[in-house]
C-alpha positions in Angstrom: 23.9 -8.6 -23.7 20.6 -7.2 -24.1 19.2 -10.6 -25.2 20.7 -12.0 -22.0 19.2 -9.3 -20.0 15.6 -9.6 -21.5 15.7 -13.9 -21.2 16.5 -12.7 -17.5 13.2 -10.6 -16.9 11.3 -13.1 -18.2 11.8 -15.7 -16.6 9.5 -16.5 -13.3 11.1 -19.6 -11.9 11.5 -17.2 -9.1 8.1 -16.2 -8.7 6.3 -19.2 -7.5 9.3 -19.4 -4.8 7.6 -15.6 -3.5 4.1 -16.4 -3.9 5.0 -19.3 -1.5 6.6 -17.4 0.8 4.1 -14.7 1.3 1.2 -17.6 1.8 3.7 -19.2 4.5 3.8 -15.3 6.2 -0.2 -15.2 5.6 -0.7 -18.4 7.2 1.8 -17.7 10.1 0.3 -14.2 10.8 -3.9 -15.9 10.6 -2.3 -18.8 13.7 -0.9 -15.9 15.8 -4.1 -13.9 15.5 -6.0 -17.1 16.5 -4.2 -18.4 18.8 -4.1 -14.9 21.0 -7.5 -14.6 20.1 -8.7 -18.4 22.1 -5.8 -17.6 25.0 -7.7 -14.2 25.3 -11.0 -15.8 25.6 -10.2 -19.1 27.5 -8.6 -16.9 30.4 -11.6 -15.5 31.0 -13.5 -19.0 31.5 -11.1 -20.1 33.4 -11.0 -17.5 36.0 -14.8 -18.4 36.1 -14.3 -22.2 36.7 -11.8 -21.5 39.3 -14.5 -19.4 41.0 -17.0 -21.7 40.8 -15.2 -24.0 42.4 -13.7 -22.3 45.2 -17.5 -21.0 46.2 -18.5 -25.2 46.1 -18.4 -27.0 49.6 -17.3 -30.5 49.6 -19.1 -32.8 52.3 -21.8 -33.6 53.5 
């Protein structure tokens, strides 16, 4: 039983499965931050298109 139990504890078949799964997370967490980050800063150019724009006559 103890033989079995030892084989067990060393075995890391399992491990590369986790080190996957925490890069996935990493990954997924690093896109949320960016993608809040460029919505955060496009609003604000945006807003100061539409501005522009609306100030602009068209005609002669």
């Amino acid at each position: 039983m103890r033989n079995q139990i030892r084989k067990f504890l060393r075995r890391e078949s399992g491990a590369v499965t986790v080190d996957w799964v925490v890069l996935t997370a990493a990954v997924v967490a690093l896109a949320g931050v960016a993608y809040t980050s460029i919505q955060t800063a496009s609003g604000g150019v945006g807003n100061g298109v539409g501005e522009y724009l609306s100030a602009k006559q068209v005609g002669n």
